[in-house]
Each structure stands twice: as structure tokens, then as C-alpha cells.
PyMOL Python script that loads the backbone (N, CA, C, O; Angstrom):
from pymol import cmd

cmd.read_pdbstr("""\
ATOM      1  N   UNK A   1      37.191  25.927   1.503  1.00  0.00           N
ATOM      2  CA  UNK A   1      37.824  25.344   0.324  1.00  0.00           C
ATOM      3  C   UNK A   1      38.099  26.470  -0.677  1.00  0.00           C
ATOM      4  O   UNK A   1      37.312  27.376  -0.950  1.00  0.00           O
ATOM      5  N   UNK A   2      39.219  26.308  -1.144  1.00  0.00           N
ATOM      6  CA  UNK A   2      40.008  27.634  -2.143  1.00  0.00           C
ATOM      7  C   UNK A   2      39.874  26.621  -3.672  1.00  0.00           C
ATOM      8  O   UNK A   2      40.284  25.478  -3.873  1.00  0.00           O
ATOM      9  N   UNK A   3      39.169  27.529  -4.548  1.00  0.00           N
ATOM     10  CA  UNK A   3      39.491  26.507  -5.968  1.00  0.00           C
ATOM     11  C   UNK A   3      40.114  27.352  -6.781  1.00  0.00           C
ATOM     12  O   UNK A   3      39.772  28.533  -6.830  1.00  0.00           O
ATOM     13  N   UNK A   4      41.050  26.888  -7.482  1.00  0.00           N
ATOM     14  CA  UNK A   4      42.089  27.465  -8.291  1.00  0.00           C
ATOM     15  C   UNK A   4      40.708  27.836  -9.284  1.00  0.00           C
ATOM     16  O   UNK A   4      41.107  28.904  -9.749  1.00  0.00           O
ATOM     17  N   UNK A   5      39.770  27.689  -9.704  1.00  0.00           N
ATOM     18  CA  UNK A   5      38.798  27.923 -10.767  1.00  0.00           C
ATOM     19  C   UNK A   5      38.108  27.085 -10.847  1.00  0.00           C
ATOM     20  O   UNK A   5      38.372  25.941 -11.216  1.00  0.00           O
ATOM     21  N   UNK A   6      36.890  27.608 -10.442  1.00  0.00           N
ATOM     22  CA  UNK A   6      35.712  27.206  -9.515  1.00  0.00           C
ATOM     23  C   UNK A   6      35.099  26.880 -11.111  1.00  0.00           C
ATOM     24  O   UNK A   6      34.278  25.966 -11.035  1.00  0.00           O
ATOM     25  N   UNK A   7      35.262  27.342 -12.421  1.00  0.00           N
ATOM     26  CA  UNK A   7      34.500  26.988 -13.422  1.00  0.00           C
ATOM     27  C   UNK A   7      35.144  25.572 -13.892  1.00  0.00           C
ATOM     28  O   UNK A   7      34.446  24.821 -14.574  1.00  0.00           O
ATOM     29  N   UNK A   8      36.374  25.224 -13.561  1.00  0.00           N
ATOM     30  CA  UNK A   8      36.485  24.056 -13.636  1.00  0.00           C
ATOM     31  C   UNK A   8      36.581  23.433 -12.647  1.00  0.00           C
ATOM     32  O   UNK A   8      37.710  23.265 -12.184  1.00  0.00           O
ATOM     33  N   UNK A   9      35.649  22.981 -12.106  1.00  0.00           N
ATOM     34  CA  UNK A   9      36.131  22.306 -10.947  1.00  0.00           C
ATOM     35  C   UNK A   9      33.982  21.260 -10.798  1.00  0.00           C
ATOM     36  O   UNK A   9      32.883  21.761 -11.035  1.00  0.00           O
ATOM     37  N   UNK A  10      34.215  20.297 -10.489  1.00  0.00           N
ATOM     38  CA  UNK A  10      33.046  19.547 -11.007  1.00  0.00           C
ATOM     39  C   UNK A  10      32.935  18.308  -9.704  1.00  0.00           C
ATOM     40  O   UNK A  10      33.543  17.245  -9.577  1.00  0.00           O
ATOM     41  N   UNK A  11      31.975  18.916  -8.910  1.00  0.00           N
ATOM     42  CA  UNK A  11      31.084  18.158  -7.591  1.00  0.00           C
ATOM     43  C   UNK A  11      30.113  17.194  -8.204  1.00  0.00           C
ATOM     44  O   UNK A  11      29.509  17.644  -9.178  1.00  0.00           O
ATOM     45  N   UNK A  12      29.901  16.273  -7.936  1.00  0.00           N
ATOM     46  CA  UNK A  12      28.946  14.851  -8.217  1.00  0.00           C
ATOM     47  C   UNK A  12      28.766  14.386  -6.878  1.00  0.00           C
ATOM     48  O   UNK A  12      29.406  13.356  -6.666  1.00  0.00           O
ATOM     49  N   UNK A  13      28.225  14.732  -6.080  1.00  0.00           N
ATOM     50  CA  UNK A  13      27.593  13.894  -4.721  1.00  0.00           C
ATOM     51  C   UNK A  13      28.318  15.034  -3.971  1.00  0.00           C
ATOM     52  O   UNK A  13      28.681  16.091  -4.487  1.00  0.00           O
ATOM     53  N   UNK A  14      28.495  14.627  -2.530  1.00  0.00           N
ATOM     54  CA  UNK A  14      28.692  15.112  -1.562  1.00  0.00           C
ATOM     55  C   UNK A  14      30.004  15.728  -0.888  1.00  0.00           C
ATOM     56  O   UNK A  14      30.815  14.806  -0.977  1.00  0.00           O
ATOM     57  N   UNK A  15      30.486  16.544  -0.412  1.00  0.00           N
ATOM     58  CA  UNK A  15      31.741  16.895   0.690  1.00  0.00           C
ATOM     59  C   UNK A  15      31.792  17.530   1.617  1.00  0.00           C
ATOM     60  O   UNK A  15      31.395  18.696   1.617  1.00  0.00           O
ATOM     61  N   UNK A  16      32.264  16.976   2.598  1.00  0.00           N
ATOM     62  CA  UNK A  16      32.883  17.464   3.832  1.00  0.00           C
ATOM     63  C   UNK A  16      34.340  17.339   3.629  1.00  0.00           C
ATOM     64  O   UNK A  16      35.118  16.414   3.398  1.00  0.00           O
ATOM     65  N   UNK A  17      34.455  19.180   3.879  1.00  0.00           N
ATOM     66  CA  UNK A  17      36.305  19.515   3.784  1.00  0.00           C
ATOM     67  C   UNK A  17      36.378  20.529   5.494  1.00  0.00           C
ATOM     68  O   UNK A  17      35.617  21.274   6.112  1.00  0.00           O
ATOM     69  N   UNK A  18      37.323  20.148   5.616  1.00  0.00           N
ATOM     70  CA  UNK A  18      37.750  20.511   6.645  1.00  0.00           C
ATOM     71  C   UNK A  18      38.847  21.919   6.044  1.00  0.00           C
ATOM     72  O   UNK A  18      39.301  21.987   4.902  1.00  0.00           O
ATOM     73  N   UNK A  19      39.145  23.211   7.453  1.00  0.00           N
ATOM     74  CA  UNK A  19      39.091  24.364   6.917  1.00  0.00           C
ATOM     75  C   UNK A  19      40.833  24.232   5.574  1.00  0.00           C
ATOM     76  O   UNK A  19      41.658  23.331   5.727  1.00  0.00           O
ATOM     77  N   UNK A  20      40.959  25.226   4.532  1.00  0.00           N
ATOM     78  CA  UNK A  20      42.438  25.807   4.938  1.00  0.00           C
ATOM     79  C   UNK A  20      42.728  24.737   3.266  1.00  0.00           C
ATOM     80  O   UNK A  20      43.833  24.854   2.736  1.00  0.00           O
ATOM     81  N   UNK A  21      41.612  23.735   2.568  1.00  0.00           N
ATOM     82  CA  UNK A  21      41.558  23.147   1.543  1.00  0.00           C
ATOM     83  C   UNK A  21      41.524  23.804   0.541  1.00  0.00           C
ATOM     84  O   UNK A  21      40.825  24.816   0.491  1.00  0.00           O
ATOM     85  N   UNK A  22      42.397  23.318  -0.678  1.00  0.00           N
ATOM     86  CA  UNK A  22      42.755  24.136  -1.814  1.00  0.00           C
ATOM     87  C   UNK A  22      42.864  22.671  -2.682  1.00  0.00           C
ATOM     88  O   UNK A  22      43.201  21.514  -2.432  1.00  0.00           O
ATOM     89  N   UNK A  23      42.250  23.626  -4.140  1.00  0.00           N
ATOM     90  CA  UNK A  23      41.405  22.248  -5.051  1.00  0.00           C
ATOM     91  C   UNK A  23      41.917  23.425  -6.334  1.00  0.00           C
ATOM     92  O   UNK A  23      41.704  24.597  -6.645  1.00  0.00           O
ATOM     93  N   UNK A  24      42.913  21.954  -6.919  1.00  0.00           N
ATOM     94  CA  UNK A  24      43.856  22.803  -8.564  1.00  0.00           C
ATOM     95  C   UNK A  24      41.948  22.890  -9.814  1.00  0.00           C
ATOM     96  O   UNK A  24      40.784  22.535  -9.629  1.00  0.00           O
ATOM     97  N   UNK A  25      42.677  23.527 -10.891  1.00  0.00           N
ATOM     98  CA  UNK A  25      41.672  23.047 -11.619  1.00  0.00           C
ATOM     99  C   UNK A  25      41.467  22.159 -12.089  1.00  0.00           C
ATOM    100  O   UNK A  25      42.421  21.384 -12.149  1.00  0.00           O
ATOM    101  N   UNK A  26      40.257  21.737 -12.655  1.00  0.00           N
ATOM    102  CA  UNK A  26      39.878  20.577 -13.165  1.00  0.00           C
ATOM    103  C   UNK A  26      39.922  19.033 -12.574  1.00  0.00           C
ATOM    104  O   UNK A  26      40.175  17.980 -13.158  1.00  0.00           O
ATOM    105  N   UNK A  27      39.546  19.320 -11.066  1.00  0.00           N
ATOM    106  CA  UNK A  27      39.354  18.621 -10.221  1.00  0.00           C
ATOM    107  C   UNK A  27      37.804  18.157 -10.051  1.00  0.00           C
ATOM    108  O   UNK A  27      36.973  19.057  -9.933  1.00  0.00           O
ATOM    109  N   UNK A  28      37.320  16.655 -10.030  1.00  0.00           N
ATOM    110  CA  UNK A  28      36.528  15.991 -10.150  1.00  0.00           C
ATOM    111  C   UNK A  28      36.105  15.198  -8.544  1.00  0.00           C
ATOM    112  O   UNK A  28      36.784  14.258  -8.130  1.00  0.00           O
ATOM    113  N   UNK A  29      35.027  15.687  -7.842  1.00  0.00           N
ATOM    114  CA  UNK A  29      34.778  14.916  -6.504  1.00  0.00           C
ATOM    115  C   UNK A  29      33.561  14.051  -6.828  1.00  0.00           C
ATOM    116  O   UNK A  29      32.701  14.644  -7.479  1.00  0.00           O
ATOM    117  N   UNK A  30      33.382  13.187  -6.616  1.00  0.00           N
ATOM    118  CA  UNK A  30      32.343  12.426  -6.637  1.00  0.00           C
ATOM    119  C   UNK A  30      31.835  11.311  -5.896  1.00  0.00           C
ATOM    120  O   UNK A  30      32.794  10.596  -5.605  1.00  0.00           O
ATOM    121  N   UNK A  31      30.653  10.787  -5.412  1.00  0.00           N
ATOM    122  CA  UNK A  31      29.522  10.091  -4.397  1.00  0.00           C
ATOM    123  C   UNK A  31      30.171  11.159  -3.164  1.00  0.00           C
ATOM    124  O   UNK A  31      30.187  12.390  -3.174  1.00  0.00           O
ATOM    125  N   UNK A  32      30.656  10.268  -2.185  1.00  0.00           N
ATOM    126  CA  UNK A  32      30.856  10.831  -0.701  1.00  0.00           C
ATOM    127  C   UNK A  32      32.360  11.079  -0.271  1.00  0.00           C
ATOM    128  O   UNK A  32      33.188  10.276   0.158  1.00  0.00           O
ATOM    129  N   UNK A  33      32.460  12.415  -0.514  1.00  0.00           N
ATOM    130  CA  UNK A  33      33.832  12.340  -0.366  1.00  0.00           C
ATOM    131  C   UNK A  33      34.314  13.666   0.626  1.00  0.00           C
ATOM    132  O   UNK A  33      33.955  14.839   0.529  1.00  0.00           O
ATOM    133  N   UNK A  34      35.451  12.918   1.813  1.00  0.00           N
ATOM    134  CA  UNK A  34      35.605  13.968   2.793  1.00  0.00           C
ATOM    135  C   UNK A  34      37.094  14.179   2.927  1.00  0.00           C
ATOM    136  O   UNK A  34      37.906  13.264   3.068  1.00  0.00           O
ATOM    137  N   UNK A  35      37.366  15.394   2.874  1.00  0.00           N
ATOM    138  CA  UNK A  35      38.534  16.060   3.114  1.00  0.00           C
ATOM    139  C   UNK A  35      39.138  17.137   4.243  1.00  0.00           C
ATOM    140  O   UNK A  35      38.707  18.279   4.408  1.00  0.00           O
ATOM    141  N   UNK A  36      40.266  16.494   5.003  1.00  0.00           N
ATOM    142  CA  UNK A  36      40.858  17.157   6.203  1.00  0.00           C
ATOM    143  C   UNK A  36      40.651  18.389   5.768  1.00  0.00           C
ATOM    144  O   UNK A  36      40.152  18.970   4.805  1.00  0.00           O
ATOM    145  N   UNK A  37      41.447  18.720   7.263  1.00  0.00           N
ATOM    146  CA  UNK A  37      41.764  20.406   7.341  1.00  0.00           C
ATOM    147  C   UNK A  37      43.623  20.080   6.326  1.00  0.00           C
ATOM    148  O   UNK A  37      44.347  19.091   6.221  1.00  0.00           O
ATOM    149  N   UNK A  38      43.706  21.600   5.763  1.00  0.00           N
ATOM    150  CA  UNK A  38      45.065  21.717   4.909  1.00  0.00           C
ATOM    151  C   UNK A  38      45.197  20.568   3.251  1.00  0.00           C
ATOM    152  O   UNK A  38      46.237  20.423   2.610  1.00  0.00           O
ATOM    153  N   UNK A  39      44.336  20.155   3.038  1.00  0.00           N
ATOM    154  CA  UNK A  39      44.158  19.144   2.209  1.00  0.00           C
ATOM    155  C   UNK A  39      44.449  19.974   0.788  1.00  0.00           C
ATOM    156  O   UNK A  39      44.034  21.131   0.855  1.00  0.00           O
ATOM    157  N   UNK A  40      45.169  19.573  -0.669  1.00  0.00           N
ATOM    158  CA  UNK A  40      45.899  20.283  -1.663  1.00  0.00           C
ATOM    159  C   UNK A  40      45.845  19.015  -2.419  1.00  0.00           C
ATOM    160  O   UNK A  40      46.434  17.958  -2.196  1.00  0.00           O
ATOM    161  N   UNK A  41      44.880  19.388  -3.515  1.00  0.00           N
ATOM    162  CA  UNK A  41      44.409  18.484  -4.847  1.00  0.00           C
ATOM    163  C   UNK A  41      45.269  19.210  -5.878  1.00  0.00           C
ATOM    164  O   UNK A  41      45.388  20.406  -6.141  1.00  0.00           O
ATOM    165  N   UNK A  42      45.874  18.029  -6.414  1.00  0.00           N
ATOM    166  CA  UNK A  42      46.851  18.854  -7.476  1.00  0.00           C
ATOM    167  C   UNK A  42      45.681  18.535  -9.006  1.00  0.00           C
ATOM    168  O   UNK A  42      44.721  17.764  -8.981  1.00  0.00           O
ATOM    169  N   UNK A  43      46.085  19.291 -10.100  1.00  0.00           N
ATOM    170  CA  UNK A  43      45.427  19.636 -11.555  1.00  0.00           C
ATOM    171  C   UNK A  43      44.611  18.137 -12.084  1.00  0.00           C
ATOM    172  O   UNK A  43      45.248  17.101 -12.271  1.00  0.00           O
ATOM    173  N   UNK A  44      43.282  18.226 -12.257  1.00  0.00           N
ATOM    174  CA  UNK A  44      43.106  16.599 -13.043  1.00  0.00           C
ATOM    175  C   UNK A  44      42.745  15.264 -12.499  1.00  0.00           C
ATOM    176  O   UNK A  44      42.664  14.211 -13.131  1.00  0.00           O
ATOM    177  N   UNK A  45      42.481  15.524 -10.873  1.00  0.00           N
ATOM    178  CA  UNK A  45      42.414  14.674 -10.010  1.00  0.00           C
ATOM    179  C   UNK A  45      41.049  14.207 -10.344  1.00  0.00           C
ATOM    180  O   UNK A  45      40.282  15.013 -10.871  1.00  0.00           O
ATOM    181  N   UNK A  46      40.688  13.092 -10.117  1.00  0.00           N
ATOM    182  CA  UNK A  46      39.394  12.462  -9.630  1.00  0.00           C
ATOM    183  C   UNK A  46      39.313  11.713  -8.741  1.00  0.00           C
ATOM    184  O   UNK A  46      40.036  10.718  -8.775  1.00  0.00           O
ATOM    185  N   UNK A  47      38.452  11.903  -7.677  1.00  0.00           N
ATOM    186  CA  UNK A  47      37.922  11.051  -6.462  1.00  0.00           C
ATOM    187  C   UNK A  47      36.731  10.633  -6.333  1.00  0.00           C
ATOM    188  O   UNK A  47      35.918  11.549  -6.210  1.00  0.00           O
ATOM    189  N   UNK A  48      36.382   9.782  -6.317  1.00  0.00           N
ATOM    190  CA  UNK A  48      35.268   9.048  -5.867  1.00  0.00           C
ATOM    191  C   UNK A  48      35.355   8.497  -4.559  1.00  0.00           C
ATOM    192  O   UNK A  48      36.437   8.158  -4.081  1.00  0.00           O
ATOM    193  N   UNK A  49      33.877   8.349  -3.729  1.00  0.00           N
ATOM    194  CA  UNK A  49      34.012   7.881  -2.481  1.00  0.00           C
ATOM    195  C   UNK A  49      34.999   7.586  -1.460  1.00  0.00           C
ATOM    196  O   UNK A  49      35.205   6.516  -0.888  1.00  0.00           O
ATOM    197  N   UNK A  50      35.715   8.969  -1.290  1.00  0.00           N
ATOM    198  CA  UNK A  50      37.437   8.526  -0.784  1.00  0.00           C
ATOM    199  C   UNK A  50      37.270   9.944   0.526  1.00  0.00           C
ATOM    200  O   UNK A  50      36.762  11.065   0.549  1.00  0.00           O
ATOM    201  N   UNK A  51      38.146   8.928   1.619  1.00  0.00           N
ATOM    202  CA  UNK A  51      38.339   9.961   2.920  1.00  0.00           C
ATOM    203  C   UNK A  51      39.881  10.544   2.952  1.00  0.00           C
ATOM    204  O   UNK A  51      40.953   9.961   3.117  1.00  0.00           O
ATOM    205  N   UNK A  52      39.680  11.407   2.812  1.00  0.00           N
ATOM    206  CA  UNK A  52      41.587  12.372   2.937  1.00  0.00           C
ATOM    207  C   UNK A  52      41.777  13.162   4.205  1.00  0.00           C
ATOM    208  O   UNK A  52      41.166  14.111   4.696  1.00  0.00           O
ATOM    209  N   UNK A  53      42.982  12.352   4.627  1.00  0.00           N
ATOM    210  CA  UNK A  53      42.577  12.748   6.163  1.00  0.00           C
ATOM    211  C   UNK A  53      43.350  14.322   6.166  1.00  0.00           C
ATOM    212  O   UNK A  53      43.484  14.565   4.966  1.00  0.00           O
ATOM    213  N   UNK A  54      43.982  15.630   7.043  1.00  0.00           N
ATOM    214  CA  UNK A  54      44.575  16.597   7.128  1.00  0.00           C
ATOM    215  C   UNK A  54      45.822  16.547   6.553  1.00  0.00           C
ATOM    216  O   UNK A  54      46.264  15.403   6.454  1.00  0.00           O
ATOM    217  N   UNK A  55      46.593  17.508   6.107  1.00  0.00           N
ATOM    218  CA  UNK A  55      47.657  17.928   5.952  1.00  0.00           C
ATOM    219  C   UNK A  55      47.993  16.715   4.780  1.00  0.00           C
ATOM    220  O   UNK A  55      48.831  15.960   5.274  1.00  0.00           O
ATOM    221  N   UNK A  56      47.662  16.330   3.556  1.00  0.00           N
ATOM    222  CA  UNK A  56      47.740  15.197   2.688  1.00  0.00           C
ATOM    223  C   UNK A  56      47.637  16.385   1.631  1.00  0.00           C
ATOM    224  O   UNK A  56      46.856  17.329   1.507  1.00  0.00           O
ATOM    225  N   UNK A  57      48.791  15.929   0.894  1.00  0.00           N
ATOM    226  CA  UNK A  57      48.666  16.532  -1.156  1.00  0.00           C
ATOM    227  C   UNK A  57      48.872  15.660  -1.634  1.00  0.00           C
ATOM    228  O   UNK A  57      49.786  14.908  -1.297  1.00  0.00           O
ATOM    229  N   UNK A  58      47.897  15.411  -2.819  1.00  0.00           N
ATOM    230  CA  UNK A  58      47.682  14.608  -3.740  1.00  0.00           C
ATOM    231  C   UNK A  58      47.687  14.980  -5.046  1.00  0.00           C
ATOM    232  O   UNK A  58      46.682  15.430  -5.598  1.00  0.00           O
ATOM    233  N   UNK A  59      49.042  14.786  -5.746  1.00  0.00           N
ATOM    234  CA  UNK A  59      49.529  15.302  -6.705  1.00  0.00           C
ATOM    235  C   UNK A  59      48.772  14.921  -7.622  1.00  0.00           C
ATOM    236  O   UNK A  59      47.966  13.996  -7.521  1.00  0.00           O
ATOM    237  N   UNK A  60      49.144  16.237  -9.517  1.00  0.00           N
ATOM    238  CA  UNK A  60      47.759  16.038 -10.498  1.00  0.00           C
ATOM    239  C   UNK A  60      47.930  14.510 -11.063  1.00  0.00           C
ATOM    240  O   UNK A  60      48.817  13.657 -11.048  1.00  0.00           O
ATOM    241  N   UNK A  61      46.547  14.635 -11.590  1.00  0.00           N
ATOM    242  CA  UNK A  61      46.295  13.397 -12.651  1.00  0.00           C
ATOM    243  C   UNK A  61      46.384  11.981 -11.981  1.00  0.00           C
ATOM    244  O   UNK A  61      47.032  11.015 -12.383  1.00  0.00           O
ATOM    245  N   UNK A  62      45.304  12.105 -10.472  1.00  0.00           N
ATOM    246  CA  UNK A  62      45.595  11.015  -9.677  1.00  0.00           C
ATOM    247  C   UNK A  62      43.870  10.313  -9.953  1.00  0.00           C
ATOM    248  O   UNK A  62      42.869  11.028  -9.950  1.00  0.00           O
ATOM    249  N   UNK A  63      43.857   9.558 -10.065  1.00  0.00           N
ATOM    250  CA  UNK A  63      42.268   8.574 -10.045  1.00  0.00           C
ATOM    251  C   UNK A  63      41.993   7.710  -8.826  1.00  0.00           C
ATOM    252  O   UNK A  63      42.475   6.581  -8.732  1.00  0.00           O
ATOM    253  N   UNK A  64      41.070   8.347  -7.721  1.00  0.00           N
ATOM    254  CA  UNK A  64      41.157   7.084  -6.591  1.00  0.00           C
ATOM    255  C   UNK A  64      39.968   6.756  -6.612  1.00  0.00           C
ATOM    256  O   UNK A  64      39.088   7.525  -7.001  1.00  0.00           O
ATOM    257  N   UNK A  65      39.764   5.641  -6.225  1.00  0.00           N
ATOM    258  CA  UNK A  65      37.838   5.382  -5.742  1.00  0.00           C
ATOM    259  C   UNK A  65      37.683   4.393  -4.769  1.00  0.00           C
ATOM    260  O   UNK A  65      37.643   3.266  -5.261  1.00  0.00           O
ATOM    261  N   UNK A  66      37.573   4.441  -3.427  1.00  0.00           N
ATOM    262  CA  UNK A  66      37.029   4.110  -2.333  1.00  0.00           C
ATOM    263  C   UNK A  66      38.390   4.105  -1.672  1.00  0.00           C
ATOM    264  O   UNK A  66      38.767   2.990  -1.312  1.00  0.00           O
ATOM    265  N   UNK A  67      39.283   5.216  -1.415  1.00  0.00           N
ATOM    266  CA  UNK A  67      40.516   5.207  -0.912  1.00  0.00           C
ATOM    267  C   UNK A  67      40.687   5.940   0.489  1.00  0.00           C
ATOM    268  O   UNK A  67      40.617   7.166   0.575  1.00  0.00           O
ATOM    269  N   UNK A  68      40.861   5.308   1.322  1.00  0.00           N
ATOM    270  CA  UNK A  68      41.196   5.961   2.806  1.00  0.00           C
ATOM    271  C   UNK A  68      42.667   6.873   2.729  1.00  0.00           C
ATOM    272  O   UNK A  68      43.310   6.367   1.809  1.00  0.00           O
ATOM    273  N   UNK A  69      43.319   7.822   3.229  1.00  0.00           N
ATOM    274  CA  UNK A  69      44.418   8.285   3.503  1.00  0.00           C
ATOM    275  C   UNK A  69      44.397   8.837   4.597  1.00  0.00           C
ATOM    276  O   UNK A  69      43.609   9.741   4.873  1.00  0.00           O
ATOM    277  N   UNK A  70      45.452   8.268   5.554  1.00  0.00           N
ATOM    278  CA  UNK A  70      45.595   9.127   6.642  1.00  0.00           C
ATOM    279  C   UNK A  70      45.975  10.493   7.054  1.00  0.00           C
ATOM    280  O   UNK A  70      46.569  10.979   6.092  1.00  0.00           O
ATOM    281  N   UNK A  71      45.908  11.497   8.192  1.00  0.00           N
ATOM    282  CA  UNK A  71      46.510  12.382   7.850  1.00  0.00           C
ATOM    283  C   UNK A  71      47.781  12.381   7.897  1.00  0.00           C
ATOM    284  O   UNK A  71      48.327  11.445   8.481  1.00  0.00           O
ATOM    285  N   UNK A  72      48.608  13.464   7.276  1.00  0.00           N
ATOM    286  CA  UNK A  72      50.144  13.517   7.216  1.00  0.00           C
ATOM    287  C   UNK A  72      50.823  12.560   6.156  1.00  0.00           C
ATOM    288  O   UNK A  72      52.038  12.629   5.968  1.00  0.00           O
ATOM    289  N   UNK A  73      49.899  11.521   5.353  1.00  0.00           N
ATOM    290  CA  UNK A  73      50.658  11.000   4.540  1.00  0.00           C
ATOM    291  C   UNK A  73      51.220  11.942   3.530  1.00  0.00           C
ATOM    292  O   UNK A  73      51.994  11.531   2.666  1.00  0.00           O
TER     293      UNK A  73
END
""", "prot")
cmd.dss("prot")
cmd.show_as("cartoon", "prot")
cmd.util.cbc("prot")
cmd.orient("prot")
């Protein structure tokens, strides 16, 4: 996992990321949350308990909580 700035960037529970993941700043993960291989969090995001499957960007200022995505969406 690549973080645009690891001083902003704020873990609350758990992750599994798969390789080649890149996380904007001020990105928020929280309870259990797992991320493909190639996975791209855009600025402001928060996740809670959510599976992101490979090759998925999730543009900034997104709020999910208990959200499945497949890969390639």
C-alpha cells in the first residue's frame, strides 16, 4: 500500500490490501476492511467494514459502510 501521506491517513480496525494499492490523503479505514490488488482511494474517503475487490477507484469524498464492490467496477 502507497499513501499519498501516511501522516494523514487514519486506520481504526483492520486491513487486508492486496499488492500495487494507493491511498490519497486523508483517507479514513475503519472495523474490517479489505482491499484488492491495484485498488486507488481518492482524497477524504471513509470506509467502514467494506470489501473492494481489484482494479476499483473510488473517487474523493466517498462515505461507505458495509459495502461490497466487485473487481473491475
Amino acid at each position: 500500500v502507497t499513501l499519498a501521506d501516511p501522516l494523514r491517513f487514519d486506520l481504526r480496525g483492520d486491513l487486508k490490501a492486496g499488492q500495487d494499492c494507493w491511498l490519497d490523503a486523508n483517507v479514513i479505514l475503519e472495523g474490517q476492511v479489505v482491499l484488492g490488488e491495484r485498488v486507488r482511494i481518492g482524497a477524504f474517503c471513509h470506509l467502514k467494514n467494506c470489501q473492494i475487490g481489484a482494479d476499483v477507484q473510488i473517487l474523493a469524498h466517498c462515505v461507505m459502510e458495509g459495502v461490497t464492490i466487485e473487481s473491475g467496477a
